[in-house]
C-alpha positions as CSV (number, residue, x, y, z in Angstrom):
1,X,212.3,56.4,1.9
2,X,210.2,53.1,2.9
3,X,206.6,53.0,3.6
4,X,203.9,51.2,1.3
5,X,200.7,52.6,0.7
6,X,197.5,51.8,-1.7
7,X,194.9,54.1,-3.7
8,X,192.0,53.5,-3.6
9,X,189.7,52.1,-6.4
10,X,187.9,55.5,-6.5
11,X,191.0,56.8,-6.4
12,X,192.0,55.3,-9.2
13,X,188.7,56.2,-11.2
14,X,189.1,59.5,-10.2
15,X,193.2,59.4,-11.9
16,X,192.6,57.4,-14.7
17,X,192.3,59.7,-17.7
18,X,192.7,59.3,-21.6
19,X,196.3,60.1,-21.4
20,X,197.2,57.9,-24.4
21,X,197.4,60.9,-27.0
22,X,199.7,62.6,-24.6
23,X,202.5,60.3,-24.3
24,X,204.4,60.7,-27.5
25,X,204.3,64.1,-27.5
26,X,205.9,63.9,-23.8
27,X,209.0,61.9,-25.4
28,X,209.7,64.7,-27.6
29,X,210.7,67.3,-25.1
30,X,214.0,69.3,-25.0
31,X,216.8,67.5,-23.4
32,X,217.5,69.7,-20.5
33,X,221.0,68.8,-19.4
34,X,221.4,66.3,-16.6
35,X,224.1,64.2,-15.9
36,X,227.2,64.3,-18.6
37,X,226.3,62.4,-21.7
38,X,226.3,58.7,-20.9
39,X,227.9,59.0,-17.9
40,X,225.5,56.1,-15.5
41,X,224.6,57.9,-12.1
42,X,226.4,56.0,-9.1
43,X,224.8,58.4,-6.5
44,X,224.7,58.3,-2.6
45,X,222.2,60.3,-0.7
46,X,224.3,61.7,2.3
47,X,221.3,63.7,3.7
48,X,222.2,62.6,6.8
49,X,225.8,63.1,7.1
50,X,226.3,67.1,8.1
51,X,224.2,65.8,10.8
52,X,226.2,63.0,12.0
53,X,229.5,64.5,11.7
54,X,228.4,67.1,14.0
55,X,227.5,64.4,16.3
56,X,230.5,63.3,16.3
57,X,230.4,60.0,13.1
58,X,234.2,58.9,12.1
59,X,234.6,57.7,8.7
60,X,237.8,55.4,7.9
61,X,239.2,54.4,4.6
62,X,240.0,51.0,3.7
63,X,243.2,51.1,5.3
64,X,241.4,52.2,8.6
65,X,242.8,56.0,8.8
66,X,240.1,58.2,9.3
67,X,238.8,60.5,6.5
68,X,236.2,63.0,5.2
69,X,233.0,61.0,3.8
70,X,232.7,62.8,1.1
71,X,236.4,62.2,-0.5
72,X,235.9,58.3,0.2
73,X,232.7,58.1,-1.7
74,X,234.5,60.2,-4.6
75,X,237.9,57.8,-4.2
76,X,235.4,54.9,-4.1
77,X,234.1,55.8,-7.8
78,X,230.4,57.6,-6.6
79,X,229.7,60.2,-8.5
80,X,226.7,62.2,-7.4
81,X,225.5,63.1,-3.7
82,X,221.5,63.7,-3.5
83,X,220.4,65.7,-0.9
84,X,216.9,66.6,0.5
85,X,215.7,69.8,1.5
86,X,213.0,70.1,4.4
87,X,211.4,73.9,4.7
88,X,212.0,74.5,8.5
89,X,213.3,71.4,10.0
90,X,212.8,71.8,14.2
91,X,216.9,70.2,14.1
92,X,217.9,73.0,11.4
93,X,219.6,70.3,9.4
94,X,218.5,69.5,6.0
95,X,217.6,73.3,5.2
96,X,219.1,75.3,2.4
97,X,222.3,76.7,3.9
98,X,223.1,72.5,4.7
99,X,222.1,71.5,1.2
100,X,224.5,74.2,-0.4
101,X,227.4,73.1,2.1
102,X,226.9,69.1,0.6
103,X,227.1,71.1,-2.9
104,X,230.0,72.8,-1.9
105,X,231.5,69.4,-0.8
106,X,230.5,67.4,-3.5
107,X,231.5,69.8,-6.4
108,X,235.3,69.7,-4.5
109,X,235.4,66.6,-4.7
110,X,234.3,66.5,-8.1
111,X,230.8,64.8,-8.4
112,X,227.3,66.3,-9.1
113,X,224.6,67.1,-6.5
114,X,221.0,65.8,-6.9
115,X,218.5,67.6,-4.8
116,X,215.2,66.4,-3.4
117,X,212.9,68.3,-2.3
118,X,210.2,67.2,0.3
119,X,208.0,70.4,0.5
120,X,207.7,69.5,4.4
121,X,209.2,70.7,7.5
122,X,210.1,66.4,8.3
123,X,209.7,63.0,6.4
124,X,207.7,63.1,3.1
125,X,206.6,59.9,1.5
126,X,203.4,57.4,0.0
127,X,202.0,57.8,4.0
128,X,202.9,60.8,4.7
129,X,202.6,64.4,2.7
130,X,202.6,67.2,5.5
131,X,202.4,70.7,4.5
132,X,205.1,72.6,6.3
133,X,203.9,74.8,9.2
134,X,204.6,78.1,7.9
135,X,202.3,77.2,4.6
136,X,199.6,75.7,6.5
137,X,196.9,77.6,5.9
138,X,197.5,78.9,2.4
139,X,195.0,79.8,-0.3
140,X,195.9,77.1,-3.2
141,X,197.3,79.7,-5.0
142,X,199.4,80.7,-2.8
143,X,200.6,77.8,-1.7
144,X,201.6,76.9,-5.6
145,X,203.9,80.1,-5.5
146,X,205.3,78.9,-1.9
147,X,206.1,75.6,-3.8
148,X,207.7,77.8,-7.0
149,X,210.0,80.0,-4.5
150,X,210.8,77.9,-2.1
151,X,212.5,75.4,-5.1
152,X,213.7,78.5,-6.7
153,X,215.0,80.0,-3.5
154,X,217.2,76.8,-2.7
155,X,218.4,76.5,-6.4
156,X,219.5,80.5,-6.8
157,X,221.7,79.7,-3.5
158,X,223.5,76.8,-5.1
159,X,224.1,78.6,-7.8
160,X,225.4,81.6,-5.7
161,X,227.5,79.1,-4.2
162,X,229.0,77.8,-7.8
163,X,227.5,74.4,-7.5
164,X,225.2,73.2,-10.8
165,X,222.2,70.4,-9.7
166,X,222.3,67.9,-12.5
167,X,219.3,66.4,-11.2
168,X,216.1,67.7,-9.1
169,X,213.3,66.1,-7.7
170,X,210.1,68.1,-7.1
171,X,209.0,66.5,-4.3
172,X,209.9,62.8,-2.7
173,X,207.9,59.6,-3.3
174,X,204.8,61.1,-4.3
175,X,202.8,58.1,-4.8
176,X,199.7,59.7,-3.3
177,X,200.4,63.5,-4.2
178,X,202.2,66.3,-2.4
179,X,201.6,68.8,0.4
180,X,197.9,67.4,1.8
181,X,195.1,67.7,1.2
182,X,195.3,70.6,-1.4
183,X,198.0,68.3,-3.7
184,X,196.4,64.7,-2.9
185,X,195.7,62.3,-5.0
186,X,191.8,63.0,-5.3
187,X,192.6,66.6,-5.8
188,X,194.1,65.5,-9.6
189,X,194.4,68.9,-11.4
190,X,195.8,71.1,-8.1
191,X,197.8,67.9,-7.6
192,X,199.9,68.8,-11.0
193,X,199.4,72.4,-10.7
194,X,201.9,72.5,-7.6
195,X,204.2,69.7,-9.4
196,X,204.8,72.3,-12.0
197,X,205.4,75.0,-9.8
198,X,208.4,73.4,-8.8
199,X,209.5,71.8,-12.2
200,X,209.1,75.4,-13.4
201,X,211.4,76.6,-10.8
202,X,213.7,74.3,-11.8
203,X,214.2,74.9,-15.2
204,X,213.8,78.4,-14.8
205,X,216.7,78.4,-12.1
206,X,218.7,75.6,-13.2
207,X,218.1,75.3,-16.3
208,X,220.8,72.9,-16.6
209,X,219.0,70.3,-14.4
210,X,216.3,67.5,-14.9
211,X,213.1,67.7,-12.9
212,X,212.6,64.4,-11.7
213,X,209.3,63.0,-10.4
214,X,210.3,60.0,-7.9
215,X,207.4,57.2,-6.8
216,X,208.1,54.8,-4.4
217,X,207.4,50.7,-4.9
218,X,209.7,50.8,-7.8
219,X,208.3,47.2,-8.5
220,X,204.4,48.3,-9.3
221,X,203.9,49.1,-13.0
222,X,200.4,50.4,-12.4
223,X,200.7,52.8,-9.9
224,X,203.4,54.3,-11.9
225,X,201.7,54.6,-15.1
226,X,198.2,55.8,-13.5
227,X,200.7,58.7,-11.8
228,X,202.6,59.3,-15.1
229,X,199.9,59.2,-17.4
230,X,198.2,61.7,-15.6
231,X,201.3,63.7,-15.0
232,X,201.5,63.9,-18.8
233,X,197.8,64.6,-19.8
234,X,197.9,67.4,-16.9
235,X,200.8,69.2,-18.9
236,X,203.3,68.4,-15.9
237,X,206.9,69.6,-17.6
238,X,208.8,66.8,-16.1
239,X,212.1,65.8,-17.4
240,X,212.9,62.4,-15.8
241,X,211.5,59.9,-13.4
242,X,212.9,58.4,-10.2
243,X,211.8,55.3,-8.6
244,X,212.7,53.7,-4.7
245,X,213.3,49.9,-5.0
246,X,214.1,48.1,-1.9
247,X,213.7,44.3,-2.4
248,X,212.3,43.6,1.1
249,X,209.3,45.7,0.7
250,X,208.8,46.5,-3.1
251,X,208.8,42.7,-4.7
252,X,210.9,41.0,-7.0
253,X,213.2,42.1,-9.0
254,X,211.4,41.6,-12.4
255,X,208.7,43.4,-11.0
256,X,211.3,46.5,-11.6
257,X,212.8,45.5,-14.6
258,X,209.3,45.0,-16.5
259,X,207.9,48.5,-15.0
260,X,211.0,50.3,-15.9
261,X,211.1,48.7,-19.3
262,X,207.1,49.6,-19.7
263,X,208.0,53.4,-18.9
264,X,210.4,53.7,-20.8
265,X,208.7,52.4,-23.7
266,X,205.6,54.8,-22.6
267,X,207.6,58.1,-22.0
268,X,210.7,57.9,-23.6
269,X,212.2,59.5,-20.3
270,X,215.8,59.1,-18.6
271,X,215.2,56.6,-15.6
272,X,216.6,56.6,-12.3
273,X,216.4,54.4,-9.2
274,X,217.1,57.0,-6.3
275,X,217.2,54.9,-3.5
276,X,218.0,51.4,-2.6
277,X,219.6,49.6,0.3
278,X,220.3,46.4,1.8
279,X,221.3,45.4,5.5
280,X,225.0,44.2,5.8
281,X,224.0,43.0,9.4
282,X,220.8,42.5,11.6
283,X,223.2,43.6,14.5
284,X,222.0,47.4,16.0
285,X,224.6,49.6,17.3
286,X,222.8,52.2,18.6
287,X,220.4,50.8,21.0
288,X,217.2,52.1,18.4
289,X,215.6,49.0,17.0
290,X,216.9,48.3,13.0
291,X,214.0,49.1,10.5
292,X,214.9,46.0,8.7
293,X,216.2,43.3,11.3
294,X,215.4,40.0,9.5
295,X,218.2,37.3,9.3
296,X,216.8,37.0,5.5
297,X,215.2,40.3,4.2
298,X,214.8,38.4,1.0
299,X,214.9,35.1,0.5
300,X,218.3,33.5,0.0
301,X,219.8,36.5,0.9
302,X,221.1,36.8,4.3
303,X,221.7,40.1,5.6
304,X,225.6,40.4,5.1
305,X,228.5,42.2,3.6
306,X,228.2,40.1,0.1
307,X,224.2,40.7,0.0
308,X,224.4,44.0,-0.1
309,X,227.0,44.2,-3.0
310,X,224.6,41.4,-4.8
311,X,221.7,43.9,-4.5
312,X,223.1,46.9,-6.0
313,X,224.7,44.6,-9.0
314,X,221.2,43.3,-9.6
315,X,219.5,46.4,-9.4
316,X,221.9,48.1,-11.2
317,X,222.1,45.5,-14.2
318,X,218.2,46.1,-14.4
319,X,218.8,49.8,-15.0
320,X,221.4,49.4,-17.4
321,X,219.5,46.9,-19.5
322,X,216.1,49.4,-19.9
323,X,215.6,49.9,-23.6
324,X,217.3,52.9,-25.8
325,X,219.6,53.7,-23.1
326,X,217.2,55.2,-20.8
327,X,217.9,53.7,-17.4
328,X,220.6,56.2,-16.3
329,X,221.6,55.5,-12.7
330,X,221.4,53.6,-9.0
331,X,221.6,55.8,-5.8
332,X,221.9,54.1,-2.5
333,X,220.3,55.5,0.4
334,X,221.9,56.7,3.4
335,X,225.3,55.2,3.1
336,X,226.9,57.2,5.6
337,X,224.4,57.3,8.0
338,X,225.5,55.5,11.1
339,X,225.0,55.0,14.1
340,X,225.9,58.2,16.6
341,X,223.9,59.0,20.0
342,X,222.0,62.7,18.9
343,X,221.6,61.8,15.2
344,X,218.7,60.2,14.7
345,X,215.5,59.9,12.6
346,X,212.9,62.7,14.5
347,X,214.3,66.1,13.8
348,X,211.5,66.9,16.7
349,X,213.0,64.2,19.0
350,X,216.9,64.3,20.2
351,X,216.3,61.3,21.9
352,X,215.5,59.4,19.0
353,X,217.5,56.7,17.2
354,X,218.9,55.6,13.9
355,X,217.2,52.4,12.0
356,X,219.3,52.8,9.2
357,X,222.7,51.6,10.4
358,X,223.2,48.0,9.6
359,X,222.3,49.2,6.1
360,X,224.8,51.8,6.1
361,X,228.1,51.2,3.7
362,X,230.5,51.9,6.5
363,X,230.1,48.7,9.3
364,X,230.3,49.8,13.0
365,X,233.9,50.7,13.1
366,X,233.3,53.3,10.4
367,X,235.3,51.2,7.6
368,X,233.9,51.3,4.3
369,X,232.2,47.9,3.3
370,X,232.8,45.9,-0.2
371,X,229.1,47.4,-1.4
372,X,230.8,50.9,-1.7
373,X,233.3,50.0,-4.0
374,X,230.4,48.0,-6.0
375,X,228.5,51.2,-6.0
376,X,231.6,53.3,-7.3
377,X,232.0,50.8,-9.6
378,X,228.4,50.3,-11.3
């Protein structure tokens, strides 16, 4: 989720290697599984909803009768739940035994479960990489077989619980590395080592899943292609790669459609946008101040019920249109978490609120909005 961050220019001296020689080998790499055969991801990351249910969250059908979240996203035409995984969350929610309870869900109801993983005990993201408490002061090695077991730990209890991941992330907008300082982005070659710890978990425990590496500002070719290019000359196994793209912080849409029409070009990799959003409302029902309360988040696009279902059209028509096929699926973020008193961002903080609502796709009431049956629809 969110937050922009830059590299530095040293930074980017220290990344930039002679990758070139690298890349076509990368494109010829087994196919391991994923989503059916053509079959476009229109995914939902519910990470939030165990929570809010608990806390008491209604959700409505169309016809206003209350219903389980889960069955109205799969009525609606979504067809994947993502879910992240935090190592010891102070809330408890978010950990393994929550993450195979969505999986459980989501395989009744007949969709697939993508799972992101964090490698953190709260938020992970381009500002923010924090090693979880209990592997704080790890040797690096160490720490790389924390990162293998922990993915592999989470993986063999979904597939205890009869639910195949089609899609895993190994780790969440990485822009700047993983788990800091060992895995940041000056640290180049321990910054890969601990990616493929966990894309070796994965295909060693689901070997039917894609490890997906997932960048935020989905718009910024070069940050993606210093990050890749280095993934692929480091020998990082990845399998697919995942991109955030909101339009009110990552730039215009062609800025997305030429950088995921330059990787696929460079890679030859499946292509995913794994989180999006748009406000349907700068009204706050919660009393915790919106994240995104501007009249016009973009401009010439109100926030309202029709700009959100123009957002995930465009976005979605980008993906489609990526050359050879590659651009495989839209997931919007957080569509189900709204606004209940106890369910908020800090898993540290009760008190704390929800800045997510007004982009929820279920308005105040709990009634789905016309983006949901866009996003079933993509």
């Amino acid at each position: 989720m969110k937050r922009r961050t830059a590299l530095t220019a040293a930074g980017a001296g220290v990344f930039a290697v002679a990758a070139a020689a690298a890349v076509p080998a990368l494109a010829e790499a087994v196919d391991r599984g994923g989503p059916s055969a053509g079959r476009f991801v229109r995914g939902a990351d519910v990470s939030g909803l165990l929570k809010n249910e608990d806390y008491g969250a209604v959700y409505r059908k169309a016809n206003g009768r209350t219903g389980d979240a889960v069955k109205i996203l799969a009525d609606s035409g979504v067809n994947t739940l993502r879910a992240k995984v935090w190592v010891d969350p102070a809330d408890g929610y978010n950990d393994k035994e929550h993450v195979v309870e969505l999986g459980k869900r989501a395989e009744r109801a007949g969709m697939d479960l993508m799972v992101d993983f964090h490698y953190s005990d709260a938020w992970a993201d381009p500002g923010k990489q924090h090693k979880p408490a209990a592997w704080a002061d790890l040797p690096f090695a160490d720490l790389k077989t924390a990162v293998y077991e922990h993915t592999a730990d989470v993986l063999g209890a979904l597939r205890r619980a009869g639910v195949k991941p089609t899609l895993v992330q190994v780790g969440n907008e990485t822009n700047g590395g993983l788990l800091w300082p060992d895995g940041r982005w000056d640290q180049l070659e321990q910054m890969a080592a601990l990616l493929a710890a966990g894309c070796d978990a994965v295909h060693d425990t689901a070997p039917h899943a894609k490890a997906v590496l997932h960048l935020a500002e989905g718009g910024d070719n070069g940050a993606f292609t210093w990050f890749f290019d280095n993934a692929v000359a480091n020998g990082v196994p990845f399998d697919a790669i995942g991109a955030s793209y909101y339009p009110y912080w990552h730039g215009p849409l062609s800025g997305l459609e030429a950088n995921l029409n330059d990787l696929a070009g460079r890679y030859g990799k499946p292509l995913y946008v794994v989180e999006t959003a748009y406000p349907f409302t700068t009204e706050d029902s919660d009393g915790f101040a919106n994240i995104i309360a501007d009249a016009e988040p973009v401009a010439g696009y109100p926030a309202s019920p029709e700009s959100q279902v123009h957002w995930l059209e465009a976005v979605a028509e980008v993906v489609r249109n990526v050359p050879d096929g590659l651009g495989r699926g839209v997931v919007y973020w957080e569509p189900t978490w709204t606004g209940v008193p106890g369910a908020g961002w800090d898993p540290a903080d009760p008190a704390s609120g929800n800045g997510w609502e007004n982009q929820a796709l279920f308005d105040f009431t709990g009634r789905p909005l016309p983006a949901l049956r866009t996003l079933g629809r993509l």
